[in-house]
N, C-alpha and C positions, 0 to 999 in steps of 0.2 A: 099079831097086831097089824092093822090098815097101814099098811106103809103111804107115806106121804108125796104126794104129787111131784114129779121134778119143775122147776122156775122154770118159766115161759124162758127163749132163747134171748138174750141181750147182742148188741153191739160189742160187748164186751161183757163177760161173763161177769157176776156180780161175786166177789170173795169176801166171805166174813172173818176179821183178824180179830181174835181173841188178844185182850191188851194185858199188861201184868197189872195189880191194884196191888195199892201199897194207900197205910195212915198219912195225912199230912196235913197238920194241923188238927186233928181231930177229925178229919175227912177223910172216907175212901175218895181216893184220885186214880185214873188209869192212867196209863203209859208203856208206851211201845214206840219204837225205833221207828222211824218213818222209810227206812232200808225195805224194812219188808212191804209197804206198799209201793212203793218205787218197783221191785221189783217184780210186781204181781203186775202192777201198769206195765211195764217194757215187756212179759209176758202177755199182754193185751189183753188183760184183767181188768177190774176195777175193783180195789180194795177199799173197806168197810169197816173201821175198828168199831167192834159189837163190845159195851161194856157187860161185866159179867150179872146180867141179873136172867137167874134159872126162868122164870113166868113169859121170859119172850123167847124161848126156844122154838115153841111148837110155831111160831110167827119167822125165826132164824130159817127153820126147814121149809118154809114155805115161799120165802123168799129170794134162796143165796143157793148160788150155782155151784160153792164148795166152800171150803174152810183153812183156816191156818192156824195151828196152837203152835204159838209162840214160846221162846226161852224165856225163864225167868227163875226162881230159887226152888225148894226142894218139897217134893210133895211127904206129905205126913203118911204114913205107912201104914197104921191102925187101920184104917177104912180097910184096907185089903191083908188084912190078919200078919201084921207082924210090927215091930216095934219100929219104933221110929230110933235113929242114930242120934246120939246125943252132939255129934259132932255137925250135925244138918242145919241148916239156913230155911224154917217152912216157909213156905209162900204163905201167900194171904188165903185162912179157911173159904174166904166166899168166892174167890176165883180155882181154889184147885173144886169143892162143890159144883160150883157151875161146869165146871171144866169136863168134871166127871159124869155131870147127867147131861150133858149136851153130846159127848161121846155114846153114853149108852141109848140116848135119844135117836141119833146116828147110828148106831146097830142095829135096832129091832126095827124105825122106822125109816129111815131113809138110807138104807147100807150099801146103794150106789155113788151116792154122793161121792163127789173126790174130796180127800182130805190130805195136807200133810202138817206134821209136826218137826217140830224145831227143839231141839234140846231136851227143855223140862215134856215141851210135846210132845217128843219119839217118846218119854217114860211115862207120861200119862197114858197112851195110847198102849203100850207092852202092858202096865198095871189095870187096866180094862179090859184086856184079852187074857187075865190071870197070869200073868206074870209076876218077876221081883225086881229088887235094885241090887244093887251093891252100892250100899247108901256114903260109902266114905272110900274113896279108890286110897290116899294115903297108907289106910290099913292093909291094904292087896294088891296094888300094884305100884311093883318099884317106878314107873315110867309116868308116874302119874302126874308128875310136873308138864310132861307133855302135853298133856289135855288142859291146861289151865292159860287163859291167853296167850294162846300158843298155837303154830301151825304146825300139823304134820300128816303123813300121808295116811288113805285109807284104799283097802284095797273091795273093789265093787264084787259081788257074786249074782250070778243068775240075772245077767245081762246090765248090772249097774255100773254105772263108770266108774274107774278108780284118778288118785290126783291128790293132790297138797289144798288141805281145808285149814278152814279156822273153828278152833274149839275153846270153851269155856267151861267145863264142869268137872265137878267133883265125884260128881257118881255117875251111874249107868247101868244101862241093864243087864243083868245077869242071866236071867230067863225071859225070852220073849212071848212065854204063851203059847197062845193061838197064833199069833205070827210068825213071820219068817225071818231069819235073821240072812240081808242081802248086802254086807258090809260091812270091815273091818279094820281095826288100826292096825298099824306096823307090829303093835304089841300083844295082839289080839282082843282088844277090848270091842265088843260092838257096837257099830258106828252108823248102822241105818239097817229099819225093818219094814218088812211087808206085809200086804194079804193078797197072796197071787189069786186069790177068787173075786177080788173086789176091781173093777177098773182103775181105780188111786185109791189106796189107802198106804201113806210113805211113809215113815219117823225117819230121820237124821239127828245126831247128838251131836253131831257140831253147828256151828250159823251158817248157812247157805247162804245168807242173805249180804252177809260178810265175808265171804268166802272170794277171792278174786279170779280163779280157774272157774270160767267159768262153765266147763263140764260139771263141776260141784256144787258150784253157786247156781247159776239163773237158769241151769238144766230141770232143778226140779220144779219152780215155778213155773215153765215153759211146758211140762209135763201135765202141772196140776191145771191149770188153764185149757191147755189140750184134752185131758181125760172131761172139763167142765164140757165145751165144745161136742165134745162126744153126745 
C-alpha cells in the first residue's frame, strides 16, 4: 500500500491526542486531561485533541507530525479473538474502532510516524501487533493494588530509563506481540513497549503525563517530539 506523505516541517511539530468518548446526556462527549498537551507543548510540540471519527484518518496522516493514544477504560477483546473479562470497564466501541484503524492505518500507511501510547494506548497498541491482556490483574497478581492510583517503580530495558511512576490499571499486557517489551514493574508486570525497527513507536501503562520524575514523565514526550523533528 502507497504510504503516506510525511507533514511539511512545523515550528512546532503538530501532535494529534486521541481524547476518551464517553455518553452524556445522550451525546458522545470527548475528554482528556489537558496534562497531556501541556506536556507535548513543554516538549515543543503542539498538541491537537482529534475526536474519534474513523473518515478523517486518511486527512489525520496527512496532516500530524505524530500521535498520542491516551488512557482511558478497557478495550473489548472479541475483535482480537478472545473473550472479554466480565470484570472489565469497555471503553466507548466508537473510540477503541477508531482507535484500532487509525493504528493499523499507521502500519501499513505511514509506519514512520512517531507514536506513543499511554495506558489503555500501550494495550491498544500490543493488541494490533497480535498480542493479549491479562484482562483483571486482581485474578493474577497479588501486588496488584500497586498498580491502581498508586506510584511505584519500573525498571527500563534496552536503554529505557528506569524511576517511580504513576499508574492506574487494572490489566496489562501479557504478550506484546510483534513488540518489544523495554520495561517493568518491581513485580514483573510490563510496563512500556517498543518497535526498535520504527523511529518512535512507545506504549507505557502508567501516566507519563502524571508522572512527576521526570525521566518517566516529560522524557517520552521529549522523545516523541524529537523522533517528529527527525
Amino acid at each position: 500500500m502507497k504510504q503516506m506523505p510525511v507533514p511539511s516541517s512545523q515550528t512546532r511539530p503538530l501532535i494529534a491526542i486521541s481524547p476518551d468518548l464517553l455518553d452524556r446526556n445522550g451525546h458522545e462527549t470527548i475528554r482528556v486531561t489537558s496534562a497531556n498537551a501541556q506536556r507535548v507543548w513543554d516538549a515543543g510540540g503542539l498538541g491537537v485533541v482529534v475526536p474519534p471519527i474513523v473518515a478523517t484518518i486518511p486527512d489525520l496522516l496527512a496532516r500530524f507530525d505524530g500521535f498520542v493514544f491516551t488512557g482511558g477504560d478497557d478495550p473489548k477483546t472479541e475483535p482480537f479473538g478472545r473473550t472479554t473479562h466480565p470484570e472489565t470497564t469497555p471503553v466507548h466501541p466508537v473510540r477503541q474502532h477508531f482507535e484500532t484503524e487509525l493504528l493499523a492505518a499507521l502500519q501499513s500507511q505511514a509506519p514512520d510516524r512517531p507514536v506513543l501510547g499511554v495506558c489503555l494506548g500501550m494495550q491498544m497498541m500490543a493488541l494490533t501487533r497480535g498480542g493479549s491482556l491479562d484482562q483483571y490483574m486482581p485474578d493474577t497478581t497479588p501486588t496488584h493494588r500497586d498498580h491502581w492510583e498508586s506510584n511505584h517503580t519500573v525498571a527500563g530495558e534496552h536503554g529505557y530509563p528506569s524511576g517511580e511512576v504513576r499508574s492506574k490499571h487494572h490489566q496489562a499486557v501479557s504478550d506484546p506481540g510483534s513488540t518489544r517489551v523495554v520495561a517493568r514493574a518491581h513485580d514483573g508486570v510490563i510496563e512500556a513497549i517498543d518497535d526498535p525497527s520504527l523511529p518512535f513507536f512507545v506504549g507505557v501503562q502508567w501516566h507519563p503525563e502524571r508522572t512527576d520524575d521526570p525521566s518517566m514523565g516529560q522524557w517520552f514526550f521529549d522523545r516523541l517530539v524529537q523522533a517528529c523533528r527527525r
